[in-house]
C-alpha positions in Angstrom: -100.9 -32.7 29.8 -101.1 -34.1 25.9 -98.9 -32.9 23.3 -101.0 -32.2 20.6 -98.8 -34.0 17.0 -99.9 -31.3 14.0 -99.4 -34.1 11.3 -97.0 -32.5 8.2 -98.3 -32.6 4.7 -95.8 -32.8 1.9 -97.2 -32.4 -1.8 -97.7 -35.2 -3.6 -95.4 -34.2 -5.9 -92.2 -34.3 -3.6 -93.5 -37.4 -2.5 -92.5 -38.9 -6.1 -89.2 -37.0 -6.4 -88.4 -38.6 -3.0 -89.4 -42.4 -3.9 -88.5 -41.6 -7.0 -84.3 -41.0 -6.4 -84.9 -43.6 -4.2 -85.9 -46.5 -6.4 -83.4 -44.6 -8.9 -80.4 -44.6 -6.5 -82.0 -48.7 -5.9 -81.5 -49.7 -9.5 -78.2 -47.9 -10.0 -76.8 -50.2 -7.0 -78.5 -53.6 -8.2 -76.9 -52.8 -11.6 -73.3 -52.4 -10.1 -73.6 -55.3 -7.6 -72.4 -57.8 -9.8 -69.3 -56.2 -11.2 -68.2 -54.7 -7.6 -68.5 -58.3 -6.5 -65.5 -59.2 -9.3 -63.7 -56.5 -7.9 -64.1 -57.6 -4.5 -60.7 -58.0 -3.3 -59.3 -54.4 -5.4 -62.6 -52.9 -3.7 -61.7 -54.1 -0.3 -58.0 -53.1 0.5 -58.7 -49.6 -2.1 -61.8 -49.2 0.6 -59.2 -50.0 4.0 -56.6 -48.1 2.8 -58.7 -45.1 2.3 -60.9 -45.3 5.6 -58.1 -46.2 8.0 -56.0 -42.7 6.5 -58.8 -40.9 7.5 -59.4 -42.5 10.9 -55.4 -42.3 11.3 -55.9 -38.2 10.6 -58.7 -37.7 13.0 -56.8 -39.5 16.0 -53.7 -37.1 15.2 -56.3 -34.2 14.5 -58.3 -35.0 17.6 -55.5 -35.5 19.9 -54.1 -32.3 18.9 -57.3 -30.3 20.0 -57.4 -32.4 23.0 -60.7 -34.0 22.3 -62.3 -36.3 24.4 -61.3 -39.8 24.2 -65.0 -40.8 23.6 -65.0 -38.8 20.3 -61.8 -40.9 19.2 -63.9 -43.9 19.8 -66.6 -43.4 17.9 -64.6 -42.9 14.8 -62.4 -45.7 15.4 -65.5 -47.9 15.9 -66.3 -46.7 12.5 -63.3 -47.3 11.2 -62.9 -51.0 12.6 -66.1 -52.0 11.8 -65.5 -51.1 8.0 -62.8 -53.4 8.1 -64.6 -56.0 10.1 -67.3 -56.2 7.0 -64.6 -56.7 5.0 -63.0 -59.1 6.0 -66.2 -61.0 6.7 -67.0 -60.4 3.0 -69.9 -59.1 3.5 -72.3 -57.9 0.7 -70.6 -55.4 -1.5 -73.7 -52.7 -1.1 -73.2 -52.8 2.8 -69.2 -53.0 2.8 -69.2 -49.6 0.1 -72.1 -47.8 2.7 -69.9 -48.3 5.7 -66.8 -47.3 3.8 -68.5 -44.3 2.9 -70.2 -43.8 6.4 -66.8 -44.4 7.9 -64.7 -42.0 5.9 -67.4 -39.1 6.1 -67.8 -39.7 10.2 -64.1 -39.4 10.5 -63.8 -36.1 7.9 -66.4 -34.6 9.6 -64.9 -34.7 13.1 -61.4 -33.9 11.5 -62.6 -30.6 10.0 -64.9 -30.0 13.3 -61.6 -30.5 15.2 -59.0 -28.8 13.2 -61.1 -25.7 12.9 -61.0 -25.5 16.9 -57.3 -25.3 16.4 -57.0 -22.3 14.2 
């Protein structure tokens, strides 16, 4: 037995709002690149600092709602592989995504967690 695919349409016009914030959200990156690049170093340990407090504050969240130790894992993977780019000085674009991505993983399963223990 096939599945039959229905193939989605979108408008043309969301189409070009969506490669449009794209190529937008592009630019605005190229443009920064070179001055986040002088601030590497300011970047880097402001970036750590910030990360590891929230990996630090989902272990003690997670642990308190008795989580599963492959949940504290994943957001310690996160966590070391922000630093990881760092310290390999990696580009600044890809070292600010995985801050980012890092931080937000391990806020996300903090609040997920700590509203279990209300």
């Amino acid at each position: 037995m096939k599945a039959t695919v229905f193939p989605i349409h979108l408008p043309a016009s969301l189409i070009e709002k969506k490669s449009c914030l794209i190529q937008s959200l592009t630019n605005w990156v190229r443009t920064r690149e070179p001055i986040w690049e002088q601030n590497r170093l300011g970047i880097a340990a402001a970036g750590i600092l910030i990360q590891v407090t929230f990996a630090g504050a989902m272990i003690l969240i997670l642990g308190e709602a008795g989580a599963s130790p492959l949940i504290f894992t994943f957001g310690i993977l996160m966590a070391f592989l922000a630093d990881s780019l760092a310290f390999a000085q990696a580009p600044m674009r890809w070292l600010l995504a995985i801050f980012v991505l890092s931080s937000g993983v391990n806020l996300v399963l903090s609040i997920i967690y700590g509203l279990m223990l209300l």
